[in-house]
N, C-alpha and C positions, 0 to 999 in steps of 0.2 A: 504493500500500500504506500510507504511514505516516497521511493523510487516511481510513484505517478504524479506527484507534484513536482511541478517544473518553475525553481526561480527564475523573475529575470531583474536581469542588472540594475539597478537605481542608482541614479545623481540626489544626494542628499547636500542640505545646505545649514550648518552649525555654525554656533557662536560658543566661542573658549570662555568657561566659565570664572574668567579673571574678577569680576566686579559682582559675581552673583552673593548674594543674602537676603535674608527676611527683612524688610527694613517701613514694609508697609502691612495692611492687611487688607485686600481685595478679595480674597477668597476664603471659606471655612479652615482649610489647610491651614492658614498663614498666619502666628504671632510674630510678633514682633518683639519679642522678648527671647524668642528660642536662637539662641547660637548656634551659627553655620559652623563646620568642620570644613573648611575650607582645599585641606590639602587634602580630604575626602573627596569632595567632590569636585575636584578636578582629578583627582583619578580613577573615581566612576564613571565621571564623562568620558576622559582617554580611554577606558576598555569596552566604553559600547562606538567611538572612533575606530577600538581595532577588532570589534566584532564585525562591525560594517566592512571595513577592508576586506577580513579573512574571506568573507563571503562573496566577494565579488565586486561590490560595492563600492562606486567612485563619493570622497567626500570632501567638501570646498568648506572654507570657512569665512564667515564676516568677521571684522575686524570689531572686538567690545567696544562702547565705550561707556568712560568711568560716568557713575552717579545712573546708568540703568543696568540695574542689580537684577531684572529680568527676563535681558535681551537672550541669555541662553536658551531660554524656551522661543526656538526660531520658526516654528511652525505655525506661529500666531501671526508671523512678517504678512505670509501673502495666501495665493494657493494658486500655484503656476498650473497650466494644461496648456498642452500639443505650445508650449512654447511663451503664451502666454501670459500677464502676470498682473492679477487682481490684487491690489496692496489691501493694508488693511488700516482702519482711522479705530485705536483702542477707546475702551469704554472709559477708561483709566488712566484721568489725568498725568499720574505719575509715568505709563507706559506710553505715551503718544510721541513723545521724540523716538523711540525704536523705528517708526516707521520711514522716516527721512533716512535713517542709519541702514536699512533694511535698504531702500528705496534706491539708497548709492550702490549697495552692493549689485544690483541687480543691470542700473545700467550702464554701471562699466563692465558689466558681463555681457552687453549687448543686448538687455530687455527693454520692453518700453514697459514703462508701470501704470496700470490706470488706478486713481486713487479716486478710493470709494466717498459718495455722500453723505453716507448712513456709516453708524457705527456695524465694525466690524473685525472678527480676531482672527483673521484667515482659516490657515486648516484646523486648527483650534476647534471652528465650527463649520466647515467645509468639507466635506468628504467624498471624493469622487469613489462611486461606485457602481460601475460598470456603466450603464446609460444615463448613469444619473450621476448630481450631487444629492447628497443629503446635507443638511442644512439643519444649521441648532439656531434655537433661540430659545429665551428665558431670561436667560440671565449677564447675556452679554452682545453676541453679536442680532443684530434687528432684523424683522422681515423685511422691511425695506428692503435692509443690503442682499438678503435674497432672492429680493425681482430685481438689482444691480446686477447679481452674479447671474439670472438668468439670460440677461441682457445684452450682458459684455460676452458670454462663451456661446450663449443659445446652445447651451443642453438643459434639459427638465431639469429644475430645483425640485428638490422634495424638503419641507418644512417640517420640521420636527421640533416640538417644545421640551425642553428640559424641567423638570420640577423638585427635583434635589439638590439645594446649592452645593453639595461634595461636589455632587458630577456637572460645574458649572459652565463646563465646556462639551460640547459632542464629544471630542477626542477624549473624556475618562472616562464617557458609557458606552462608547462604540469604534469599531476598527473591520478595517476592510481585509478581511484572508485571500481573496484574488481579486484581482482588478480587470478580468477579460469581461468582455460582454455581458457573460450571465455571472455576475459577480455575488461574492455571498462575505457576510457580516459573523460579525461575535458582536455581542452589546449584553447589557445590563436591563432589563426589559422594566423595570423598577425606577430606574432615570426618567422614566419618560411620563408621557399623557395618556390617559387611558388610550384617545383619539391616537395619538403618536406610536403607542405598544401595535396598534392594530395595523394600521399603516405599514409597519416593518413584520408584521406577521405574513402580511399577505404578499408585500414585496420579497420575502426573503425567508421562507417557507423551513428549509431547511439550515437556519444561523443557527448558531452553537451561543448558547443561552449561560451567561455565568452567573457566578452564584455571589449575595452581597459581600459575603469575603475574601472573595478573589476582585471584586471591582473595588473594595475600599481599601485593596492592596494598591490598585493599579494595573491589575492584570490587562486591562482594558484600553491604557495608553501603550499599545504595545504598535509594532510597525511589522509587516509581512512581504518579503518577496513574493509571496505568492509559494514557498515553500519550508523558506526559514522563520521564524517566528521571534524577534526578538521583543522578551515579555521580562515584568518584574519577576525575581525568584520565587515570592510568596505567594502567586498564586498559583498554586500546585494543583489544585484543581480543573482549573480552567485550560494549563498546560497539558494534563493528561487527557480532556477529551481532544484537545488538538491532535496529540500524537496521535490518537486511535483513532481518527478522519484522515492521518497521512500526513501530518504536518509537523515539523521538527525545531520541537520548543528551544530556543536560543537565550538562555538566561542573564540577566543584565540588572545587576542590582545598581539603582540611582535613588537610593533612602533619602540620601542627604536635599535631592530637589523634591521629596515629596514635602520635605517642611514646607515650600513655599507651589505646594498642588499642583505638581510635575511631575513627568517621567517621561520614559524613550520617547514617545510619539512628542510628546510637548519638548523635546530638544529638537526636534528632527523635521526641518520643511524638504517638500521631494519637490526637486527641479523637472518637470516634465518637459521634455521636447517635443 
């Protein structure tokens, strides 16, 4: 079984965790009282860098900078497709200069950025999956910028409401396990709106359903080649029904970013060409 899953390569886009700590609190996750371990997590970060390499995996970095203690979670910058690059304008006063910083990276890389009118925390709450995006809102990014994103890409948005400030982003109740056509989910069915549970019920028939202590591990910000699975340690659960569908759980402990309600997926923006 796990030899019929076929990775393929991903361009990832990270920021070095030189400036990151708790130093506000936006999210359930986050005191401001709790002490970063610093030389921690920059070397949790460096080993999900060389998880990504082993695998195949090409990975670019944006340059920090000092006084945004958040820019590491770079998946929030935008949400690139076939090349393209929807920036994103945060909820969070503290976090809105990221996007200029994001914004440079991108066209000296040779993108054009369009920047949103509506708030918006890119892949954070953007999820391309397979014909569609799926699309969070609740608690940060707007439906507005949802009929933005349908706008600018012209592929179907799917809305989806979040109702648990933990899971205050799509990206901690849900992740994509392949990205072809008929693409298929892991999520937290509990994150969502009754309206919203059913929606992903009928879209996605056969998603691998986790359990609340594998999603308030983080199980759930986890990233997929579409083979490899790199997920938090702790949810040991959620990894062994992956294995037993064919998928080969890649363990990545990043503890020290859940202080401030992060993990793999929330480090990790994917460059699509």
């Amino acid at each position: 079984m796990p030899d019929s899953r076929v990775p393929r390569p991903r361009r990832f886009l990270v920021c070095e965790p030189r400036h990151f700590a708790v130093q506000y609190a936006i999210n359930p996750w986050m005191h401001p009282d709790t002490p970063v371990d610093v030389d921690l997590a920059r070397g949790q970060w460096e080993a999900l860098i060389r998880a990504y390499r082993a695998h195949g995996h090409t990975v670019d970095s944006v340059e920090p900078v000092a006084g945004l203690p958040d820019m590491v979670f770079a998946a929030n910058s935008a949400l690139v497709l076939a090349g393209r690059v929807f920036g994103s304008l945060f909820h969070a006063p503290q976090r809105r200069p990221e996007s200029t910083a994001y914004e440079t990276w991108f066209k000296a890389a040779g993108f054009d950025v369009y920047r949103p009118e509506s708030v918006c925390e890119g892949e954070g709450d953007l999820v391309p999956a397979g014909r569609y995006v799926l699309a969070g809102t609740g608690f940060r990014t707007t439906p507005e910028a949802h009929r933005e994103v349908q706008e600018f890409f012209g592929v179907p948005v799917i809305s989806l409401r979040l109702v648990d400030p933990r899971f205050y982003h799509l990206d901690t109740g849900l992740f994509v396990l392949d990205d072809g056509h008929e693409a298929n989910i892991a999520y937290y069915p509990e994150a969502f709106s009754p309206g919203s549970r059913e929606v992903l019920a009928r879209l996605f028939p056969d998603a691998v359903l986790a359990t609340r202590e594998d999603a308030m591990a983080f199980g759930l910000n986890s990233v997929s080649d579409g083979r490899h699975v790199f997920i938090a340690p702790a949810a040991t659960a959620l990894a062994d029904q992956l294995a037993r569908r064919g998928y080969v759980p890649v363990p990545v402990d990043l503890s020290e970013f859940q202080k401030a309600g992060g993990g793999i997926k929330c480090c990790t923006q994917e460059v699509r060409s």
